[in-house]
VEXSEBA-403023 format. One record per atom (N, C-alpha, C): residue in three letters; y, x, z. Coordinates in steps of 0.02 Angstrom, whole numbers, padded with zeros to 5 digits, always signed. Example, Ala and Ser with C-alpha at 12.3 -4.5 7.8 and 13.67 -1.06 7.14 Angstrom:
! VEXSEBA-403023
ALA-00284+00660+00390
ALA-00225+00615+00390
ALA-00165+00660+00390
SER-00112+00642+00354
SER-00053+00684+00357
SER+00002+00645+00394
END
This chain:
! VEXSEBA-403023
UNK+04031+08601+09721
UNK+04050+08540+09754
UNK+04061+08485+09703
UNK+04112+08512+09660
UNK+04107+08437+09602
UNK+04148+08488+09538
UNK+04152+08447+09496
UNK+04178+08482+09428
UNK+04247+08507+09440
UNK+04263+08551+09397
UNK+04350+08583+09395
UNK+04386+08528+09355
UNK+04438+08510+09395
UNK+04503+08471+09362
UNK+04532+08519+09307
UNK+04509+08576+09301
UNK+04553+08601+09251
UNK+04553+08593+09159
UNK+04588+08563+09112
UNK+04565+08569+09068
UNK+04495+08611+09011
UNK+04451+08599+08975
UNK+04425+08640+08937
UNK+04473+08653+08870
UNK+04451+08730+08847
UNK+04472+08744+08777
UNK+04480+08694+08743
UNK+04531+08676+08704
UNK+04539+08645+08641
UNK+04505+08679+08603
UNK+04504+08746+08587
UNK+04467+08791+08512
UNK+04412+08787+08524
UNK+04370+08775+08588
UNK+04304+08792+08561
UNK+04282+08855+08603
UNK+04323+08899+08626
UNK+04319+08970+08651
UNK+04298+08944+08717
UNK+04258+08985+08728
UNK+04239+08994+08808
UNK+04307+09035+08859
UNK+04318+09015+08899
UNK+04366+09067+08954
UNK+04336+09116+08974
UNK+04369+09151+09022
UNK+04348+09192+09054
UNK+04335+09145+09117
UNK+04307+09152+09149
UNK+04265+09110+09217
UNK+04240+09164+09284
UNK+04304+09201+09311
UNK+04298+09245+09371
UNK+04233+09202+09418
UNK+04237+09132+09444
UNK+04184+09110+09468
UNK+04120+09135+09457
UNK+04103+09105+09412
UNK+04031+09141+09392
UNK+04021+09206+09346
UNK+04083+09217+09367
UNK+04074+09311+09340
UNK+04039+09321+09417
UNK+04093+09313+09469
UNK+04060+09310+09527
UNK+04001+09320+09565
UNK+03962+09256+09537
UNK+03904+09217+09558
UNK+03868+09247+09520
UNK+03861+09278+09470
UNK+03813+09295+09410
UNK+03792+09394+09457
UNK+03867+09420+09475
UNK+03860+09482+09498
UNK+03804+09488+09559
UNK+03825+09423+09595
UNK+03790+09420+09649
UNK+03710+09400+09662
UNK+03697+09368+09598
UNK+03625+09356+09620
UNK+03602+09416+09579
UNK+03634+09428+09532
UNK+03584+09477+09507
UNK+03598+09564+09548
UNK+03635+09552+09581
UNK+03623+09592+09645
UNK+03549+09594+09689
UNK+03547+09533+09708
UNK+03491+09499+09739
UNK+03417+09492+09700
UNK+03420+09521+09646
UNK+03361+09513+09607
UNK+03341+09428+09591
UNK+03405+09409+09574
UNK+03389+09335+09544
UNK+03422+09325+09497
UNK+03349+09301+09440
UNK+03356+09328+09351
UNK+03383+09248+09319
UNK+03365+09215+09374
UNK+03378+09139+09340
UNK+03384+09091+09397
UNK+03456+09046+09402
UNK+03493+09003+09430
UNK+03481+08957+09407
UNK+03494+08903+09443
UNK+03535+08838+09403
UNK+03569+08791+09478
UNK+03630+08754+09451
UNK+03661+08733+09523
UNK+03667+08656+09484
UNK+03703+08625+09552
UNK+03734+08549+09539
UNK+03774+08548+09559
UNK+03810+08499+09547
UNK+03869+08486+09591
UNK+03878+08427+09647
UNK+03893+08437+09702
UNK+03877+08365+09760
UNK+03906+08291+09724
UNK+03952+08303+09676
UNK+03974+08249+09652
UNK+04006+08250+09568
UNK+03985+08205+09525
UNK+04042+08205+09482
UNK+04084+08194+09455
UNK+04113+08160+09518
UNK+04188+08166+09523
UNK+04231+08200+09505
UNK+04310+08225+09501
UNK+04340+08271+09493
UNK+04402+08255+09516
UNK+04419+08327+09570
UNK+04499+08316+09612
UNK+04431+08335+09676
UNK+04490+08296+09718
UNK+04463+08281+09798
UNK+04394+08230+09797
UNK+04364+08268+09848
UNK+04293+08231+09856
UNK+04280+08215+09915
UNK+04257+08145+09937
UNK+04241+08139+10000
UNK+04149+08145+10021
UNK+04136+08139+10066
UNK+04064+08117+10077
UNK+04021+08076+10061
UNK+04060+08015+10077
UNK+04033+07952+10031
UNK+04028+07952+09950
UNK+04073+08006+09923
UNK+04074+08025+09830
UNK+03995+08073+09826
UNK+03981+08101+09861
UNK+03900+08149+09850
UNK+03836+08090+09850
UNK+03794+08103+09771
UNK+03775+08094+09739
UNK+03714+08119+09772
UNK+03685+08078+09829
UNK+03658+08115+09862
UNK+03582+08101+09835
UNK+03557+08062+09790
UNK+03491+08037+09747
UNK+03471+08116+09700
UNK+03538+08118+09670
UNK+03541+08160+09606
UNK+03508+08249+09652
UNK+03557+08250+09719
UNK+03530+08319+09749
UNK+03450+08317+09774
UNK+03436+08243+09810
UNK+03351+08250+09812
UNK+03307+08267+09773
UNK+03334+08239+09715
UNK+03276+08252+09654
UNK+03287+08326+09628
UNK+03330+08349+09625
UNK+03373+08424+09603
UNK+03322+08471+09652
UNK+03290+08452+09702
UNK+03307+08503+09769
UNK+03232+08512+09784
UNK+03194+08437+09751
UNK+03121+08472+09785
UNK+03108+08498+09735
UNK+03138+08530+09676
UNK+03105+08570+09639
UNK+03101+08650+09660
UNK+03142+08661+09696
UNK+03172+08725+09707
UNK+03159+08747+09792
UNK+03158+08800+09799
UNK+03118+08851+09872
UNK+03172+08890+09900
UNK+03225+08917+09860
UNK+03283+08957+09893
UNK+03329+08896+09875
UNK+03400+08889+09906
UNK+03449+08849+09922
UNK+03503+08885+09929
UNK+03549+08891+09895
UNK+03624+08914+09922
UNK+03671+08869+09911
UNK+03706+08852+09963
UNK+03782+08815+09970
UNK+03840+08864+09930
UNK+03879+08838+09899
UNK+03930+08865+09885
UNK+03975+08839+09921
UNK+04013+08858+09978
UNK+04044+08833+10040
UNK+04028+08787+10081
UNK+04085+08793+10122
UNK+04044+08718+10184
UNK+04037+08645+10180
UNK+04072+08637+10116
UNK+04057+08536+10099
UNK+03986+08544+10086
UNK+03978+08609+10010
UNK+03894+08595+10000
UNK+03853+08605+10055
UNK+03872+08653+10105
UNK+03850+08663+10166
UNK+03815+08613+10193
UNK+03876+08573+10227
UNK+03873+08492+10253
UNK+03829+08445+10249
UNK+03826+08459+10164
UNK+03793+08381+10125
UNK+03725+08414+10140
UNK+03711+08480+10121
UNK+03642+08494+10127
UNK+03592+08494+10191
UNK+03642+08504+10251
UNK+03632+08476+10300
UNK+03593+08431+10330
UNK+03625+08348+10302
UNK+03610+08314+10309
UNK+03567+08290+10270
UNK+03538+08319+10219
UNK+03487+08293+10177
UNK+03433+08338+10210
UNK+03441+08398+10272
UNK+03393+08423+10298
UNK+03349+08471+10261
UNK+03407+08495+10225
UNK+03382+08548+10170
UNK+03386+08633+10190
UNK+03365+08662+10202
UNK+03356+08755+10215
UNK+03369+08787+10194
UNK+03447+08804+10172
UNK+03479+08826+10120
UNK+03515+08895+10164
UNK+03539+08933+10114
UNK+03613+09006+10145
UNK+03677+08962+10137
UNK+03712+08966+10166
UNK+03786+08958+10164
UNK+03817+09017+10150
UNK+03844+09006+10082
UNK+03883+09099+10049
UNK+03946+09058+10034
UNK+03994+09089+10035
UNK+04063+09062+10022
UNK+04098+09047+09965
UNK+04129+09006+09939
UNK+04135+08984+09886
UNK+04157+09041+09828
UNK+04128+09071+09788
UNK+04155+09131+09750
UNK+04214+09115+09689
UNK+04254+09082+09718
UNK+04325+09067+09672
UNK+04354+09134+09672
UNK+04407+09143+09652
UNK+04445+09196+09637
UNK+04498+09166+09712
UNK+04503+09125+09701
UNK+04561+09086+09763
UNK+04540+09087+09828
UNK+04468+09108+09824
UNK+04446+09135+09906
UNK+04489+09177+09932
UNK+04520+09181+09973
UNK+04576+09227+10004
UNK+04521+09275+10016
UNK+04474+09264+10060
UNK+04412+09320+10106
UNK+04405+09357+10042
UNK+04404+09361+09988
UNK+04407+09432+09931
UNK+04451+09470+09930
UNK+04498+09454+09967
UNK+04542+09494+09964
UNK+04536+09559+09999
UNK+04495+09546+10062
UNK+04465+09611+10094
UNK+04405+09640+10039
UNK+04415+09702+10009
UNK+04360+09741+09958
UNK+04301+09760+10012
UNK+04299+09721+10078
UNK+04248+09739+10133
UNK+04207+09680+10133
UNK+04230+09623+10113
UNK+04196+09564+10124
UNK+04145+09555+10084
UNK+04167+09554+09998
UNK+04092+09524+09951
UNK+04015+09576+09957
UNK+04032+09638+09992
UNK+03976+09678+09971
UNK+03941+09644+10070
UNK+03993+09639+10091
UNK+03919+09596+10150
UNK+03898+09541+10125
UNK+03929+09492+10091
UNK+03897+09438+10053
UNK+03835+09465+10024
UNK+03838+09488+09972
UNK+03793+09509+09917
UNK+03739+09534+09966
UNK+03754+09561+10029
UNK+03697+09588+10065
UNK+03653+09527+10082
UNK+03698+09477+10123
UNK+03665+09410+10182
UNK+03628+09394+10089
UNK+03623+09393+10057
UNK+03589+09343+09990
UNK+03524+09378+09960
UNK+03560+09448+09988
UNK+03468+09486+09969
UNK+03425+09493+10016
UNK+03467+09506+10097
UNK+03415+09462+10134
UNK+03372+09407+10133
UNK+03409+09366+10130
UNK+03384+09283+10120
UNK+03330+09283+10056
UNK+03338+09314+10020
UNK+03293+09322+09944
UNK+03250+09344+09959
UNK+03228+09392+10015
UNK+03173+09433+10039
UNK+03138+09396+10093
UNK+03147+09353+10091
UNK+03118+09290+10152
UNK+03071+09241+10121
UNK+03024+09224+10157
UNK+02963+09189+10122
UNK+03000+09113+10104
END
């Protein structure tokens, strides 16, 4: 959706990043060797509709044939740009829905479906 308010390293060190520990488990679940995302805005904090950068996702988007939302704002925006994307849920650690150890392995399923689709 848009960048993390959270500080970067002062040293230089990379974090640990549960997100795309996440996201990384999951496509390559799905037999997908290589990603790349955007963000609807680059902004940072709260984002409205009118803040999506919606030039930057056109040009981002006709390059690319599969589409995934990372929740329902990217959902939304993609929507309305009339784009044919999966809606998978935002893979924060702060997703409560992980908390069921029943939930991410149906995720990981709906994404290898969708991967197996022309």
């Amino acid at each position: 959706m848009n960048p993390s308010s959270y500080p970067s390293p002062i040293d230089g060190k990379l974090k640990k990043n549960h997100t795309f520990d996440r996201l990384h488990k999951w496509f390559s679940s799905a037999g997908v060797n290589h990603f790349s995302f955007v963000n609807c805005s680059d902004k940072v904090g709260s984002i409205k509709y009118s803040d999506v950068d919606y030039a930057t996702l056109e040009e981002c988007l006709k390059y690319h044939t599969k589409v995934f939302a990372l929740g329902g704002f990217a959902s939304t925006v993609l929507q309305r740009l009339n784009k044919t994307h999966i809606k998978l849920p935002h893979p924060s650690p702060r997703n409560r829905k992980f908390n069921d150890p029943k939930y991410e392995p149906l995720v990981m399923e709906q994404l290898k479906e969708y991967m197996e689709t022309l």
